[in-house]
Every structure is written in C-alpha cells, then in structure tokens.
N, C-alpha and C positions, 0 to 999 in steps of 0.2 A: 504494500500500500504506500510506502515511500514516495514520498511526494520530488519533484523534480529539484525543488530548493532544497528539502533534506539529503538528498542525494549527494550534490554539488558541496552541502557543507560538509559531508559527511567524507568526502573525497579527501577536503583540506584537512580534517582534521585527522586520520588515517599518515596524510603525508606530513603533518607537523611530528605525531605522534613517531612514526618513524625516525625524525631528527632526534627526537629525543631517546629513543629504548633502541639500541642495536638491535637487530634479530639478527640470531645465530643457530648454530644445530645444535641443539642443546638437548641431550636424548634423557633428560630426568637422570635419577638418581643411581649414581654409580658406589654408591655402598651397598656389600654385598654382604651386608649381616641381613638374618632372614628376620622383616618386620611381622608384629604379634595381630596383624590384620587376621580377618578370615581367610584369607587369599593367600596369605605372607606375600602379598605385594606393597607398592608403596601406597598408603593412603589418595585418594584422590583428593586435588584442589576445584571444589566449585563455587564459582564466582556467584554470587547471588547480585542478579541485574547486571552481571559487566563488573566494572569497577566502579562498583556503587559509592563506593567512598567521596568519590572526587568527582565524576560526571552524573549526569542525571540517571534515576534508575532506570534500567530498560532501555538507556537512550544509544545511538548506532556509536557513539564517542565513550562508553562505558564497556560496552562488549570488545569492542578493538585494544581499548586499554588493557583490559583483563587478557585477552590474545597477544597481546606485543608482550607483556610483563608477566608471564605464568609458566609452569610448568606445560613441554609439549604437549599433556593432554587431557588440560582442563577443561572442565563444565562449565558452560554458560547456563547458567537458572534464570525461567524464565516463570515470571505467575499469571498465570493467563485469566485474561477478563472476557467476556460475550459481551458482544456487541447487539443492537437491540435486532439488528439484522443476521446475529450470529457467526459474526467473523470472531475469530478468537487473535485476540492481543494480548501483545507482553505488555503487564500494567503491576508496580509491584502493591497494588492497592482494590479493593472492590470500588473503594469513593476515588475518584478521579481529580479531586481539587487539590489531594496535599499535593500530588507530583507533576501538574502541569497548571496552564493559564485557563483551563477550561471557566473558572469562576470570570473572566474575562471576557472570554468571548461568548459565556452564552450566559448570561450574569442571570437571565431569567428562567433557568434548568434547574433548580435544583428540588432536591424533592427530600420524604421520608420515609424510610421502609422500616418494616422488620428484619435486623440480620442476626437468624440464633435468638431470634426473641428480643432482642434489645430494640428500640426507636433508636433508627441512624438514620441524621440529616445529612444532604450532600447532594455532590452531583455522582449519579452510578453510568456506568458506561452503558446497562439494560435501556435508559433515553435516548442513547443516540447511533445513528447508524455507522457504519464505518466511514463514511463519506465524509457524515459530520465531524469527526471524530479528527479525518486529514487535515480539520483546521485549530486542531489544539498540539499546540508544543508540551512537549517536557524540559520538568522545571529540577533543580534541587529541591528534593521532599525534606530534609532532616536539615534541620534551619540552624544547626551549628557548623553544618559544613559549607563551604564558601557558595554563593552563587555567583560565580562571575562567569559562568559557562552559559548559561540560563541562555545569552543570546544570540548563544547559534544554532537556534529553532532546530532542534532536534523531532522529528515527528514520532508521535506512537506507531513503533509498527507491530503487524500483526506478527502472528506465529510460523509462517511460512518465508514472510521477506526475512524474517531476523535470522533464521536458519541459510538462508539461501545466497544472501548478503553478505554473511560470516562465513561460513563451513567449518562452523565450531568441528574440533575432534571430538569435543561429547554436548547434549542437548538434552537439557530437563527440563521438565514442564512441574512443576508445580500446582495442584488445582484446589484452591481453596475456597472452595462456597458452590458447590456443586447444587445443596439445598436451596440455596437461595436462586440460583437461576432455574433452580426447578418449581420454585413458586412463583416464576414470570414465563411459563412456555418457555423455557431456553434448556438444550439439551446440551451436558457436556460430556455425557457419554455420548453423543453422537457426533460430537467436533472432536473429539478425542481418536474417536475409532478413525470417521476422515483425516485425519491430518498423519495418524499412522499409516492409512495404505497408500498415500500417496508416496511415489517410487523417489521424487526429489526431494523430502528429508526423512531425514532417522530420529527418533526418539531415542535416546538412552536409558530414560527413567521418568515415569509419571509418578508424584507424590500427591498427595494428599492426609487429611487429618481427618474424613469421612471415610468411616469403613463402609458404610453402603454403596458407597462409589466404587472403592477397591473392589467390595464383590462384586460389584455391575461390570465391571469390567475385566476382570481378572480371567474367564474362561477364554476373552478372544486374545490374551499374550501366555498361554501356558507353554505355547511351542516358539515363542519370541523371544529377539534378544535384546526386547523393552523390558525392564525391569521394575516392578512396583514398587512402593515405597511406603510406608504408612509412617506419617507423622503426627509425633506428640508436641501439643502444644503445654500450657499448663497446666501441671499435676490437678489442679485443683479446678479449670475449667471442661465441662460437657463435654464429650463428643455427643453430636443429634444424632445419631440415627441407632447407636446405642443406650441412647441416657445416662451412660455410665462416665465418670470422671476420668480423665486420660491418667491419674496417678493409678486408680485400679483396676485401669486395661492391662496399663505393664506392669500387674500380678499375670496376666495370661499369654503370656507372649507362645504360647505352642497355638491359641487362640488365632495371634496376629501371624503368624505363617502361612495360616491355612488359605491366606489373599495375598500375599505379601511377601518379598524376598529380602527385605531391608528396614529398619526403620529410620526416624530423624528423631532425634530429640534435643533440648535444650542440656547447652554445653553444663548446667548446673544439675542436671541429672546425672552426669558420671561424676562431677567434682562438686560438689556443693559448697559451700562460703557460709558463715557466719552471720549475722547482725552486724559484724566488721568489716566486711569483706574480707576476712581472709580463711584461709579453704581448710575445709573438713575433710577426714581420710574420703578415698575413692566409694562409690557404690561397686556392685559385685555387677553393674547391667551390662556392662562392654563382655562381661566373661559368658554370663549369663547370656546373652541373645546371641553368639557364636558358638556355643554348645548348643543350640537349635538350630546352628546354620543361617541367621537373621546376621547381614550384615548392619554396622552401627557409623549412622553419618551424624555428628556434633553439628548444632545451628548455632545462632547468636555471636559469633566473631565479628566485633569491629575493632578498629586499633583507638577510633576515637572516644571510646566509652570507658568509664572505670571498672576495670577487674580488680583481681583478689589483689590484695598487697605484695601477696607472696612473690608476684612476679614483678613487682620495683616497675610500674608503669615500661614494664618491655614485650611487646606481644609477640616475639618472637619464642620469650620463654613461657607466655601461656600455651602457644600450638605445640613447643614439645613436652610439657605437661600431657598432652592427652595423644602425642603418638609415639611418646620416646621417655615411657615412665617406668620402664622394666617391668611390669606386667600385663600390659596390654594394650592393643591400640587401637583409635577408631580406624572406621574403614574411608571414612574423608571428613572435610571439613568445611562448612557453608560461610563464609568469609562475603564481609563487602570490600577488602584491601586484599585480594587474592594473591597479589607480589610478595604479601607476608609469611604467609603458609608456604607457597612455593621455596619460599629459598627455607625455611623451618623442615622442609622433608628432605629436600636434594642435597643442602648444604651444611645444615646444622645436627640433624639427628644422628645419633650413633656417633657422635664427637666421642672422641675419648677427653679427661679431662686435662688430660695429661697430654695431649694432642701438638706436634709442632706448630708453630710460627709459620703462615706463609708467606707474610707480608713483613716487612720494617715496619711498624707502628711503634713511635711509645708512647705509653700511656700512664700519665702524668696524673695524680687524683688531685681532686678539686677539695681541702678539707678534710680527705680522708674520704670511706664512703658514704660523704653525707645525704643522698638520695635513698639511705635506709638508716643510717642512726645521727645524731647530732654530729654538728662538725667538728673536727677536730676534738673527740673526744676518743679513750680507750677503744671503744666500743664501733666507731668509726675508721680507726685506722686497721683494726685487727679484720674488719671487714673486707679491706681494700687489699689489704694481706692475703688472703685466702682467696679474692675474687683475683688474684695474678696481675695486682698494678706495677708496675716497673720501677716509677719513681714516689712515693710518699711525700704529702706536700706538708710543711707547716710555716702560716704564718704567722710570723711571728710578733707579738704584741709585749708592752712591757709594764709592769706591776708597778706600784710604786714605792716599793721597796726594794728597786732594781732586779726584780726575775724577769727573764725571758721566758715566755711561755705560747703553746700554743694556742691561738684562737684565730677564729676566719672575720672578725671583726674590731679593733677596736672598741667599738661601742658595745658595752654589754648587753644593751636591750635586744641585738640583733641576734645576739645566740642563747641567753641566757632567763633565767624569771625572776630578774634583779629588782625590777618595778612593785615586783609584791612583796617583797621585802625590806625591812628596815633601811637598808639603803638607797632606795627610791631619794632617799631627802638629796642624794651627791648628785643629783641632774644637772646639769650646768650646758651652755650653748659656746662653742664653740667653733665658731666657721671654716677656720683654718681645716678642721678637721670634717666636717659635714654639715647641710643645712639643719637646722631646727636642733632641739636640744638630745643628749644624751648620757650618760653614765660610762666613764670612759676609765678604760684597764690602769692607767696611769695616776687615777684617784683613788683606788683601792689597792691594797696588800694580795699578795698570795694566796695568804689564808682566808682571806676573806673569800676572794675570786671560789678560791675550790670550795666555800661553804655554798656555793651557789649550783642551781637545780641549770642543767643546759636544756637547751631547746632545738625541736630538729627545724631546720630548715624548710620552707615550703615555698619556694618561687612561685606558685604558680597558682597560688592561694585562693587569687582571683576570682579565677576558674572552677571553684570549690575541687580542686587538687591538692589533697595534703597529701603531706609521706607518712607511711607505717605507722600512725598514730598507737599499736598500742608500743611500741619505744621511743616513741617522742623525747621520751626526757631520759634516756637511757646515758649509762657511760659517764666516766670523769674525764675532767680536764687533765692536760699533762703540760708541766715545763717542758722549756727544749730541751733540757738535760735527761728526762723523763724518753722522750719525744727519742731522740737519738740513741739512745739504750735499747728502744722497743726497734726500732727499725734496724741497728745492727745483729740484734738476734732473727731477725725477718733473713733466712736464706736466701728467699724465691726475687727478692725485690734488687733490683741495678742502682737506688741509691735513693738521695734524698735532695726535696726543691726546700731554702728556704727563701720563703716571700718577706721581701722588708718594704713599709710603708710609712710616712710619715717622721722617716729620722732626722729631718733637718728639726721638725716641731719637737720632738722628744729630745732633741739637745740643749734645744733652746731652756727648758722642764728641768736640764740637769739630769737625763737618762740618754746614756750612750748607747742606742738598739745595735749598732755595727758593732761595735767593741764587746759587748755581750755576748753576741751571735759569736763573732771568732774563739772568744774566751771558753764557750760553750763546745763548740767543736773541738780547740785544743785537748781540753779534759776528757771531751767522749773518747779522743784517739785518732778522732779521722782525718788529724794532719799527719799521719803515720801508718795510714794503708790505703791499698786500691783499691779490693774490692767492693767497695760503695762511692759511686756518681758524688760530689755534694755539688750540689747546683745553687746560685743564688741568683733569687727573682726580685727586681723593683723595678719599678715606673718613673726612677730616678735615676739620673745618670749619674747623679754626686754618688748615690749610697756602690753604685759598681764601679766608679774610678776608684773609691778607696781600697773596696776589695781588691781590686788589683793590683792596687801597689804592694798589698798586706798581704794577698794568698794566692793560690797556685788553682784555684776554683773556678767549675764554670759558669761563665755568669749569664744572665737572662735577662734584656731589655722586654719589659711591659709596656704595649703601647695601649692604654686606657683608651682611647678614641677609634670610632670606627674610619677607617681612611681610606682614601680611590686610586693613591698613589704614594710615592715618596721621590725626593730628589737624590741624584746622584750622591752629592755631597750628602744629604745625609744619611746615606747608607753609609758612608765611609766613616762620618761621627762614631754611630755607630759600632762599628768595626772596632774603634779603634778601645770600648770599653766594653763586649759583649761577643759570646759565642753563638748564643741562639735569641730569637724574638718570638713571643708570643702575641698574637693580635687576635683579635674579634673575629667571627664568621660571617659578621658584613662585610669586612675588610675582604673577605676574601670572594662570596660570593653578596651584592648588594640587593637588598630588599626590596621590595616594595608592596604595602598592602599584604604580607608573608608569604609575597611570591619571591624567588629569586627573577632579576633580570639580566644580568650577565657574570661575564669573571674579572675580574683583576687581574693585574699582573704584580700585584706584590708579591704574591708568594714567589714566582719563576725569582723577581727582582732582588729576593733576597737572598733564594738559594744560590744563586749567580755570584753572590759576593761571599759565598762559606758560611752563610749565617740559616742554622736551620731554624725552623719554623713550627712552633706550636701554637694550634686554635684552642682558643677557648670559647663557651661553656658548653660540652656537651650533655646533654641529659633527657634522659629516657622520656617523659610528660609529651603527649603529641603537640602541648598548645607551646613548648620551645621551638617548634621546629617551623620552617616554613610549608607551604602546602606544597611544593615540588616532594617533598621526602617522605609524603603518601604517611603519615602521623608515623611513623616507624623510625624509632634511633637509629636499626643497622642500615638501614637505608642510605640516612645523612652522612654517617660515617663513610661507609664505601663513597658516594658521592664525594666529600672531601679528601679524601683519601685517595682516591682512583684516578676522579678527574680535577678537584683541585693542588692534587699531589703535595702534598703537607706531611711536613715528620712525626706530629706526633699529636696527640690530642692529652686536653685537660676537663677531666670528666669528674662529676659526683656520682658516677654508675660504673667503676672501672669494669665490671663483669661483664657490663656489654661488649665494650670497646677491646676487652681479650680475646672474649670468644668469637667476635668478629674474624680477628686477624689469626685465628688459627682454622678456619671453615675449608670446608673441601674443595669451593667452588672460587678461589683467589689460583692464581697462577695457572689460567688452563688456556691463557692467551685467545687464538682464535675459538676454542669451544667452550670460553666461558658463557655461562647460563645467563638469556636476558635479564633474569631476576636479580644478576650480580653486577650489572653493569651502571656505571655512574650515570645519575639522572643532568641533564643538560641544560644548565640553567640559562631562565629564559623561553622554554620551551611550554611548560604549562603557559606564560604569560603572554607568550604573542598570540592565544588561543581566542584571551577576552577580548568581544567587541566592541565597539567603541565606545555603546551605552552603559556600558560593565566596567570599561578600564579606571581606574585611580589616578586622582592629579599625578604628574611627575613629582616622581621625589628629584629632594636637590641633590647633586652628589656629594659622595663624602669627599671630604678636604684630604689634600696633599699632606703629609707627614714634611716637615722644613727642618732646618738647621735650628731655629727657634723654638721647637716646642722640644729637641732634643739635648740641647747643649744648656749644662744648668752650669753656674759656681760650686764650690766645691763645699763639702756640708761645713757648716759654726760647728766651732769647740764645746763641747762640752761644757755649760756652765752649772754653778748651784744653784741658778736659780728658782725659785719656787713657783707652782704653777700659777696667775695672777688670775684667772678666768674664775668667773662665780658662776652663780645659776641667774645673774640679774647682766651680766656684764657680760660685752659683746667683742671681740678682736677684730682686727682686721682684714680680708681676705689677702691674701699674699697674691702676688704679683707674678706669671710665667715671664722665662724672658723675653717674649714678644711682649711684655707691659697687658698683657690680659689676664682678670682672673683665673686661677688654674684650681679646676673643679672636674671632681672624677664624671666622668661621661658614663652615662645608663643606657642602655637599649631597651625600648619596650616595646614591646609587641604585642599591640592588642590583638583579641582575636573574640569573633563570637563566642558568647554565652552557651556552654555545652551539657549534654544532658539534657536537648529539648527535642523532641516530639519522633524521636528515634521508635517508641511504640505504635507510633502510628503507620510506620511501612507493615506493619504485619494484620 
C-alpha cells in the first residue's frame, strides 16, 4: 500500500542508513559452546516494529534499521491491525492515535468501543478503509523517545508490502485482538490463512494471547513451517476466551502445546524484581516449558526503560542474564533496540571472565565504581577492582588539618549527608571554588570528614534515575595514604590517576595539595617501583609544571571545556608539561539536540603530537548518551573507540568498558558484525527534516595558548581561610582576563517512563 512519497522517503533513508551501519557478512555467532536453548542454537533476535527504539513503530525507516544493525537473521515483528475493508497492517497498537497523525487528519473519527470489556476511546483502524488509512503517517508513539523523525511521513503499511519491501530473513505477525474484530464482522483467521498461502511471503511465526485463535487456526499449520506462539501477557490479566488469568494458564502448559509450539512471556516471569527493582532468584518456567518441548521467547526489552539494578543501567548485561546465566536460556528475545541483543549473543555471551584484551583500551575509573556504590569510597574502589579497571582514580581533596584524602568533590554536600548534620552550620560561599554556597573539605578535620555518612552519586537524577539505592550510602572514605595501600595490593590494576584541583586556592589556605600528594606517594613506595602507572591529573598547568620539575610521573592535562579545535602552539604548550589529555565527548564528537553532528579532529591533533587521549564521562544511564548510541553504553564506547579512535576512557561503570574491549567481535577487520561497527556521527541527524531540525548550535571554541599557559602556583602560606558563610571573594581571573569557571554539559532530554504501556 506504500504510497509513492513513502517510497521515495523510504529510499533516502535506507541510503542515509547505509552511510551510517557498514553491512558486512556477518554469519552470527561463532562461539561454539552448545547454548541451553531448546535447539542448543543461538537464541533469536526479534525486532518488535523495526527498530522501534529510535524510528516510528512499524515505520519502512524502523525495519531497515533493525536489518542494517542485527544479527543475519533476525525477526521483524509485526502486530497486525484490520482495516475496516480488511486489509491487515502493521500497527503496533489496536487505537491508531498514539503512533500516527491520524487525530489530525481525520480529527472527527474517533469513536468508543469495548476492548476485553473495558470502554476504549480512540481512533481504531475497524473506521477506516485502507485507502483512508494511505493518508495517515506514522509518528513516534512513546513520547520519551525523540520525534525528530516524525517528518519523513512514513506510511502504514500493510502486511504484505512490509514483507515484500524488506525480505526480512524471518517474519512475525503478532495478533492481538482477534475478539474484538470478531465483534465488528472482521475475520483474522481468515487474513491470516490468506496472507499465509500466498506464494510471495512467509510467515515464520503467528502469536497471539487468545487461545481461541490459536485453536482456530492451528489445524491449517500442523504440517507448516509457520510456527505458533501463545502469548502471556499479565499474570494477573484475563485471557477471553478462556476466563482464566494468564498466571494460571502457565500452571498448564502441557494444556498450551496442544495449539502451540512456543510461548512469549514477560521478561519478569523468568526473572522477577523486587518493590526495588532488583531481581529475585530465577523461576523454574524456561526449564519447565522445554521439558514439554515449548520453546520460551522473553518480551519487554527496551534499553530506554529502568531495569533491575543488578545490571548498573547496562542492557547488555540484562540480555545475558536470560541467555548466558548457566542454566538456561530463552529461545529469543523481543527487543525494541535489536542492535543490543545482537551483539549480547554473537559477541558477548560465553565470555570467559578471564577472556583477553582485543583492543588497546584503558580504562581509567571515574571515583572508583561510583555508578554502583558512593564515590571514592572503600566500597567503590574495590568494585572497580574486580570489574578489571586499569587505572584507579582519586581525587584528591584536603582536610584541614593537612590530610590528603580521597573525595570526587570538594564540597561535601556533593558526596556526603553533611547538611543533616551538626555541621550544616560551616556552609560558607565561596566563588573561587563554585557558585552558591557549600561545606568544603578544607573547613573540617579528618575525623570529622570520616564521621560523615557518603552518598552515591546520581547524575541523572532528573530523569528519576538513581543508582543502586539500596547502597547509597555504603563504604568509607579513604586518605590517599589509605587510597595507595589499597591499590598496590590490587594485582589486576596498571596503576593509579591522581586528580589535583584547586591548588593555587589551597595554598593561598596555607595547605600544600602538590606537596602532600608527593609526600604521600614517597611513603606509599611508589617512587621506588614500576609496577604501578602513577599518573597525575589537573586542569592546571601550574599544578603539572611542578610535578615535573619534582617527579618522574605521568602527567595528565584536563581540559574542563568542550572545544572544536586547538592551535598548533598550543599543543606544543602542552607538550611541553603533559603526556596524555583528557577532554569531553563533545570535544570529540559535537552535539546537538543529543544528536551527534560531526567529528573533530582533536583527537587525530593530538595523537599526532604523542599526547594520548582520554574521554570522559562515560556511563551506562541511556539519558548520558546521545541518541546516535541507540541508549546503549557499549555502543558509544565502540563508537568512540573504533571511529573516534581514543586511548582510553574515564568511566563510573569500568565493567562495561572491560568487557567491551575483550568481546569476540573486535579485531575480525572485514567480517566484523554490523552490530560492532562505529555509529557515524551525523548520520541519525541529516535524517530530521527541516520542520524537526534544532536551531544550530554555536561551535565549541578553539582551545589557545590563553586558556592553557597559567603562572606558576603561590607559596604556601599560613594563612587562615578568610571566607564566612556571609562573605563573598572574588572570582579569579584566567589568563585571557576572563572569569575561569568549570564548564558543565547538560543534556536535556525528554521526561522518560511515559506512555511506553501504551504500544501494547
């Protein structure tokens, strides 16, 4: 039914798409450990609607995607609607309003029925003919994922052009309300039987959550190699046409065979979750419905939705939770981000843990692992330990009683629950050091510091994304003396970063943070052996000229700002007091609207002059990432990693960012998997049309000789700190005569967790 303009857009976007995803021969998974499927094959990946994640569902720009980005031979799902003329289209909805303009163009259609008993208002596709149907677009239905696609009038099509148009290697139909077109003259057992004998498409699999349908139809596929499916929706809602609640079908599953070769059920029936979301031992159903010969397909995968804790916002480690958990595995998985799952089976499962390196990555922790426990506490580092980080970060902060110690802030309020504590009263404002007021490490002792309760980190807060909340407040702080003790008994780890900030201000205080830091390292030892990296990180060129007059250390320019370029000279600045540089992932690829729109050449710029190159901040939460990286961490990483070729990443998730770089699917040149290949930024973005696209951002600033050449840090005085809770400083002066104030990136992003129940 493809209309001639759906067509035409459908071409460009096919050939944009192509810009962006290599295809390659990519024959699936070449681990040969035998999976615990029914089949001992590999699980299948089915796309539910395409790649519903990111294009409209059903739409010809969703199913391509899902085809350029998946395993060779993944399922296109499709859920099929009657048309009032009884054409069957893909629609992932019975109401027609969440996922297209149809409230638009036919604004006086909409009507009320019973579906399942319920009064549902709407527009249903039984009003309209397919004719009429050729003049509604599809839209983005789940309204936290971007619409900037919406206006390249994708058409509904039916069930025969999307087959015919694609040449999916497998094709599901989905039929979900079979009763209800049966209470408007509309047969879909008899669209169903037509659309299987016709000789130009294949069914792979028809599902359904009505058993009256499966048996209506079941005798005419017993010698087919269409395959039924019977789906559960919730334990606790109806199926019609038995009465019976779908929790106390599946007590009978010798029952569901007797129509059916497979079931679906929701991913919380094999794993269940908590009141906390975090997961309860396995159910026995995966074992249980393959001792009947019932294969077991998982629904409900999105990468943009909150899952269990357990898996630290990474859905990579939810898909091998349920196919790579040492006792059994589903036999697929219904995903709207199908490029997640694909690389979860070919590349990541059957990892040993203990698995090589196939890549140079290093992986540098951000705080320790503070994307599951507080930063920079015990509890934090020993995480990042075990997760295989490389380098162990601390930075470092100072008491005022002269200890160095670790914390990721400064200010206490930012890690700590110092506010509800008697010491609330030391708040004091401070500019030099941040806007608005704080409680800062350098007006309390040691002991006081460690009387205090930490707090985990939650960027992303916003969002109502917290981390691991029941360890929020887990783990003690550590000196660096602490801090260095714990990491030289760390075998697995290549060394340690310390970050220094704010030392020209803490000299001024009468606390030497450089002279501490060395002091520190003397005594731990590590000016007297190699095996451990010590790396020092600042954003100041004074605090690394001194290091180098004084030590033998690698040192680490921080450049706070996101930047579009740098000048010759000052890379040479540079050079001349730093081995590696850390910048931002604007810097590298630049945003807009949380699309990428092109590359830099800082990174090439800087690896050209010997100065290797760490990103920061990487981490697992889909609303850090931009919408090129399909909400998935290991995405972004290979992406920065592959095509923006970067040494090393600074992450609060070092687990990801390991297991990454040791996957089977790195180093296989021309046969690497399109699911492994870097996304090409820019390429989601020349997609939106021009009613869609976002003002131009302005670009980011050149990196000069001026924002890198400082004087050299003041002496060390006694002075005492002058700053009250009433009394204000002055902001200091960069040497270009400009305030110099740390630079934030933020990233709005739509409100999520809305209306994701309503595609079902």
């Amino acid at each position: 039914m493809a209309s001639s303009r759906g067509i035409s857009v459908s071409i460009f976007v096919v050939q944009a798409l192509l810009a962006s995803v290599a295809l390659v021969s990519a024959q699936g998974s070449t681990n040969g450990s035998r999976w615990q499927t029914l089949n001992g094959r590999p699980p299948f990946v089915i796309a539910r609607g395409g790649f519903s994640g990111i294009f409209a569902d059903s739409s010809f720009g969703a199913y391509s995607l899902a085809l350029l980005t998946s395993v060779p031979d993944v399922i296109l799902w499709c859920d099929v609607q009657l048309t009032r003329d009884a054409a069957g289209i893909c629609f992932p909805d019975l109401k027609l309003n969440n996922n297209s303009d149809v409230a638009n163009v036919y604004s006086d259609r909409q009507r009320t029925y019973l579906v399942n008993g319920v009064s549902t208002k709407g527009w249903f596709s039984i009003d309209f003919t397919l004719r009429e149907i050729g003049s509604v677009i599809l839209t983005q239905g789940v309204f936290s994922r971007t619409n900037k696609f919406d206006g390249q009038n994708y058409p509904i099509m039916t069930v025969q052009d999307t087959y015919t148009q694609l040449s999916p290697p497998g094709f599901w139909l989905n039929i979900q309300h079979d009763a209800f077109y049966g209470q408007h003259n509309l047969s879909m057992r008899s669209f169903v039987l037509s659309v299987t004998r016709n000789a130009n498409v294949t069914i792979d699999y028809i599902s359904s959550p009505e058993v009256a349908f499966l048996q209506s139809i079941a005798p005419n596929f017993r010698r087919s190699t269409t395959n039924l499916v019977f789906r559960f929706l919730g334990q606790n809602d109806v199926e019609p046409s038995t009465n019976q609640t779908y929790g106390s079908l599946l007590q009978n599953i010798t029952f569901i065979k007797t129509f059916s070769s497979g079931i679906i059920v929701p991913k919380s029936y094999i794993w269940p979750v908590d009141r906390q979301l975090y997961l309860l031992p396995s159910t026995s159903l995966v074992l249980d419905a393959h001792r009947e010969g019932l294969r077991v397909f998982a629904s409900e995968f999105y990468n943009d939705v909150p899952f269990s804790f357990n898996y630290s916002y990474d859905p990579v480690a939810e898909y091998l939770q349920f196919v790579n958990n040492g006792q059994f595995s589903v036999d697929g998985v219904i995903s709207d981000f199908p490029i997640t799952p694909s690389a979860a089976i070919d590349c990541f499962a059957h990892l040993d843990r203990n698995a090589s390196k196939q890549v140079d990555l290093l992986v540098i922790s951000s705080n320790g692992a503070s994307g599951d426990f507080p930063g920079c506490t015990d509890s934090a580092y020993s995480k990042a330990i075990q997760d295989g980080v490389d380098v162990l970060d601390c930075p470092v902060q100072m008491t005022m009683d002269g200890t160095p110690i670790c914390l990721s802030s400064i200010n206490l309020i930012d890690s700590t629950t110092v506010v509800q504590t008697s010491f609330s009263n030391l708040s004091t404002t401070i500019p030099e050091i941040k806007q608005g007021s704080g409680i800062f490490t350098f007006n309390m002792s040691w002991n006081d510091i460690q009387s205090l309760t930490p707090v985990i980190s939650s960027p992303q807060s916003e969002f109502e994304l917290f981390r691991n909340p029941k360890f929020r407040n887990a783990g003690k702080f550590l000196s660096l003396s602490e801090f260095l003790t714990m990491a030289r008994n760390a075998s697995s780890i290549q060394g340690v970063l310390i970050s220094i900030e704010n030392a020209a201000f803490l000299a001024e205080q009468g606390l030497g943070v450089t002279d501490a830091v060395i002091d520190a390292l003397s005594k731990a030892g590590y000016n007297n052996q190699t095996a451990l990296k010590v790396m020092i990180q600042s954003s100041n060129s004074s605090v690394l000229m001194k290091f180098k007059s004084q030590t033998n250390y690698d040192l680490v320019y921080k450049i706070d700002e996101d930047i579009g370029g740098t000048q010759n000279s000052t890379i040479d600045d540079i050079k001349r007091f730093a081995t590696a540089v850390v910048i931002s992932k604007d810097s590298v690829f630049p945003i807009n609207s949380l699309f990428t729109t092109s590359t830099t050449n800082v990174v090439p710029r800087l690896q050209a002059a010997n100065l290797s190159v760490y990103v920061q901040t990487f981490s697992n939460e889909f609303t850090s990432q931009a919408w090129d990286f399909f909400s998935d961490a290991t995405v972004e990483i290979n992406s920065f990693f592959v095509g923006g070729g970067i040494n090393g990443v600074v992450t609060d998730f070092p687990k990801t960012s390991n297991r990454y770089r040791r996957n089977r699917c790195l180093n296989r040149g021309n046969r690497t998997p399109r699911y492994m290949n870097p996304v090409q930024p820019g390429s989601l973005y020349q997609l939106i049309t021009a009613p869609y696209l976002p003002p131009a951002a302005a670009p980011n600033p050149y990196l000069t000789d001026a924002d890198v050449v400082e004087p050299p840090l003041p002496p060390v005085t006694a002075k005492a700190p002058t700053t009250s809770p009433n009394s204000t400083a002055a902001a200091p002066r960069s040497p270009n005569g400009q305030p110099k104030v740390a630079a934030s990136v933020i990233m709005p992003l739509l409100t999520v967790l809305l209306a994701i129940s309503l595609l079902f």
